[in-house]
C-alpha positions in Angstrom: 10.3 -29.0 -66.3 10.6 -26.5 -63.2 7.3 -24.4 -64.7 5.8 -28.2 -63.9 7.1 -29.0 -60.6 7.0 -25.0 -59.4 3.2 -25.0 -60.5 2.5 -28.8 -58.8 4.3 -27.2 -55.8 1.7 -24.0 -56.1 -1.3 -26.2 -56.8 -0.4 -28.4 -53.4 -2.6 -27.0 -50.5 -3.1 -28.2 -47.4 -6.2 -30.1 -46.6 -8.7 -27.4 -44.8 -10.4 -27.9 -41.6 -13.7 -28.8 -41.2 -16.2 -26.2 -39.6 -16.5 -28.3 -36.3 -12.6 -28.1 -36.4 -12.5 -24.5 -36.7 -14.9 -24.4 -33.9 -13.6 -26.6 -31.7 -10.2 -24.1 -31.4 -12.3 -21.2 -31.6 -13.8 -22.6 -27.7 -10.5 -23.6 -26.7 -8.9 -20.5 -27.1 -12.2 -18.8 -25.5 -11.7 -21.4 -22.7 -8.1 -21.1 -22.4 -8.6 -17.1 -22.1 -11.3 -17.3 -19.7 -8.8 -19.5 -17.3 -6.6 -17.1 -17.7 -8.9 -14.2 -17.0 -10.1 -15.4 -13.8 -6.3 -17.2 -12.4 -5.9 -12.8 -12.9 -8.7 -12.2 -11.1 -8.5 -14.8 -8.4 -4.8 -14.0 -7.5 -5.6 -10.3 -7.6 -8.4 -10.5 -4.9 -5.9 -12.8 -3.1 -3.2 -10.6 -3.0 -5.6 -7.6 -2.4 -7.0 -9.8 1.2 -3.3 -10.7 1.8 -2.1 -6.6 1.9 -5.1 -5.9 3.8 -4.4 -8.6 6.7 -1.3 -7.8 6.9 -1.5 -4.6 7.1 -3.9 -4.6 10.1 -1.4 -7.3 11.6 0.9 -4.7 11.8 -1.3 -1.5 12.6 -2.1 -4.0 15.9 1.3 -5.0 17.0 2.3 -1.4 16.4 -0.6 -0.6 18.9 0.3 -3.2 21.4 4.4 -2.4 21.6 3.6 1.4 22.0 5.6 2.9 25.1 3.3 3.8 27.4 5.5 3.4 30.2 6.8 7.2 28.5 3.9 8.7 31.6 5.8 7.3 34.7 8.7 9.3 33.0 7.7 12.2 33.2 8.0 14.7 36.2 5.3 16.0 38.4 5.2 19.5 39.0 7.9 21.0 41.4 7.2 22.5 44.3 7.1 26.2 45.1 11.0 27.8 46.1 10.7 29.2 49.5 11.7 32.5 48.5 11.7 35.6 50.2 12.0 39.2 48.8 15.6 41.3 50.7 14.1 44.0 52.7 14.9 47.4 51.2 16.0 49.9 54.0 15.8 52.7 51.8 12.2 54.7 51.9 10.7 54.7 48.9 10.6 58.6 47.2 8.5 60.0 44.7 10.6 60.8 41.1 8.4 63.8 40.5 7.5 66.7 43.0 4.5 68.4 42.6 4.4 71.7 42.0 
């Protein structure tokens, strides 16, 4: 009696798809991959746009809040000491005699 129910259990299949079945879920997987292909895509060249805006965003503001008020800090030349050289009141000497 189990040889007969284990062997009606083995027999049982389930009923098989037709071919427009199987090709049916073939497209929607092929659809379904595809939509996720280009939500990749899409969101990719989106963030790629977004980096690049805000990056020249900041290159600008970076530009605009420079110091430039660094020039007026900076010193002109100063002017020339009035200096004057002591007078020597020794007479200048040659080191060497000539022979």
């Amino acid at each position: 009696m189990l040889l007969a129910i284990a062997l009606f259990a083995a027999c049982e299949r389930k009923p098989s798809k037709t071919k427009e079945q199987v090709m049916q879920e073939r497209l929607t997987e092929r659809v379904e991959r595809w939509k996720t292909d280009m939500s990749k895509k899409c969101r990719k060249e989106i963030e790629t746009k977004a980096i690049a805006l805000t990056d020249s965003i900041i290159i600008v503001q970076a530009k605009q809040n420079r110091d430039t008020s660094i020039h007026s800090i900076i010193p002109g030349r100063p002017n020339r000491p009035n200096y004057k050289p002591p007078t020597d009141s020794v007479p200048v000497k040659p080191f060497l005699k000539k022979q």
